[in-house]
C-alpha positions as CSV (number, residue, x, y, z in Angstrom):
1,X,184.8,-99.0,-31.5
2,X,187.3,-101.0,-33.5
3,X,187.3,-100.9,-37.4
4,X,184.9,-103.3,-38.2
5,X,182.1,-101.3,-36.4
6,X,182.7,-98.6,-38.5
7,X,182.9,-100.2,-41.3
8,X,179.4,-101.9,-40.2
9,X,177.9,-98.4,-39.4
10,X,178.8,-97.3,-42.6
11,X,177.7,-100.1,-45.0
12,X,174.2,-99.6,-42.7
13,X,174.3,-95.9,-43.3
14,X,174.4,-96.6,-47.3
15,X,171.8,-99.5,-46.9
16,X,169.4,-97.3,-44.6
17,X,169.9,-94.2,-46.9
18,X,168.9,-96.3,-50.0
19,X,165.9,-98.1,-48.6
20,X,164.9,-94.4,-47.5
21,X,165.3,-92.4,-50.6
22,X,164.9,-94.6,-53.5
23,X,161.1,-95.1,-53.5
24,X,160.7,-91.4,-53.8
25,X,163.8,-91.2,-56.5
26,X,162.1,-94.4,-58.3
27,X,158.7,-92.9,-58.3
28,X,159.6,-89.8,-59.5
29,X,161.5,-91.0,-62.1
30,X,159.2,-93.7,-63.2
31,X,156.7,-90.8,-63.9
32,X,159.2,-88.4,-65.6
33,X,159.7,-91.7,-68.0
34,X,155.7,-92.4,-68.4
35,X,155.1,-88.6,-69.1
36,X,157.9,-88.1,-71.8
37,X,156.4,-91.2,-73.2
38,X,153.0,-89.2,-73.2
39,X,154.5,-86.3,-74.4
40,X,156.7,-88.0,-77.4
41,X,153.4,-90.0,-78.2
42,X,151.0,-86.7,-78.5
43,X,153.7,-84.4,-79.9
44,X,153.6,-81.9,-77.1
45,X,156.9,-80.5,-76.0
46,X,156.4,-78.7,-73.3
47,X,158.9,-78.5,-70.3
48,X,156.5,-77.7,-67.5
49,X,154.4,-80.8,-68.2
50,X,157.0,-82.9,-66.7
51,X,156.8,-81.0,-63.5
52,X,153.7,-81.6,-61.5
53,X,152.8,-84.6,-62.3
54,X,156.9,-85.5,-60.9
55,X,156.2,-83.3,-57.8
56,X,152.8,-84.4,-57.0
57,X,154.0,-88.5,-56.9
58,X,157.6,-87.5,-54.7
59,X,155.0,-85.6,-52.6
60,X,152.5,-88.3,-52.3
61,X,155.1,-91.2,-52.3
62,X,156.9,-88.7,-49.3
63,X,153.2,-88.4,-47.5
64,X,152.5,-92.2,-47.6
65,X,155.8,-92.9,-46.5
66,X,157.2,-90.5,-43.8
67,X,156.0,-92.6,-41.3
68,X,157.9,-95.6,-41.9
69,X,161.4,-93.0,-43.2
70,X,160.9,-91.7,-39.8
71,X,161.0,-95.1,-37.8
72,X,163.5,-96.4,-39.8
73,X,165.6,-93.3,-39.6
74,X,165.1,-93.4,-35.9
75,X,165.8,-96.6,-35.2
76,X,169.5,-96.0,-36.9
77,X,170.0,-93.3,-35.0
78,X,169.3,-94.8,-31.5
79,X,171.8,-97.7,-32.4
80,X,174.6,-95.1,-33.2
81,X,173.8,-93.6,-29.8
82,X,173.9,-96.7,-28.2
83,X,177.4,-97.3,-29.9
84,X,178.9,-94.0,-29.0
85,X,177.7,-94.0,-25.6
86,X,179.5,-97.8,-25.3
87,X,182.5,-96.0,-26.2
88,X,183.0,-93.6,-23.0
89,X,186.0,-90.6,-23.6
C-alpha cells in the first residue's frame, strides 16, 4: 500500500462515517430545534421535555436504518480486508 491508498482509505473512512451517523445526528437535532421552538412558544421550560422526544427519533431513525449502516459498514470493511490481505508481510 503506497500513500495514496491510505490517503483513499481514509477520505472513505470520513465519507462512510458521515453518510452513517449524520441522519441520526440530523434527526436528533432537527427535533431538539422543533421542541425548543415548542417549548419557547408555550412558555414551558422544562429540561426533560427535550429528552424523549430526541431519544425516541435517534431510536426510530437507528431502527429504520441499521439495515442499510450495517451493509454499508460492511462493505468498507471487506474492502480494507481485501487491501490488507493484497499487502502480504
Amino acid at each position: 500500500m503506497d500513500e495514496m491508498t491510505v490517503v483513499a482509505v481514509g477520505r472513505e473512512a470520513i465519507k462512510i462515517a458521515l453518510m452513517v451517523g449524520l441522519p441520526v445526528l440530523l434527526s436528533g437535532m432537527v427535533v431538539g430545534v422543533l421542541v425548543s421552538i415548542f417549548q419557547v412558544a408555550t412558555g414551558i421550560q422544562d429540561m426533560t421535555i427535550t429528552f424523549i422526544p430526541k431519544i425516541l427519533i435517534v431510536f426510530a431513525v437507528l431502527a429504520f436504518g441499521m439495515h442499510w449502516m450495517i451493509s454499508v459498514l460492511t462493505g468498507f470493511i471487506e474492502r480494507i480486508f481485501t487491501l490488507v490481505s493484497g499487502v502480504g508481510i
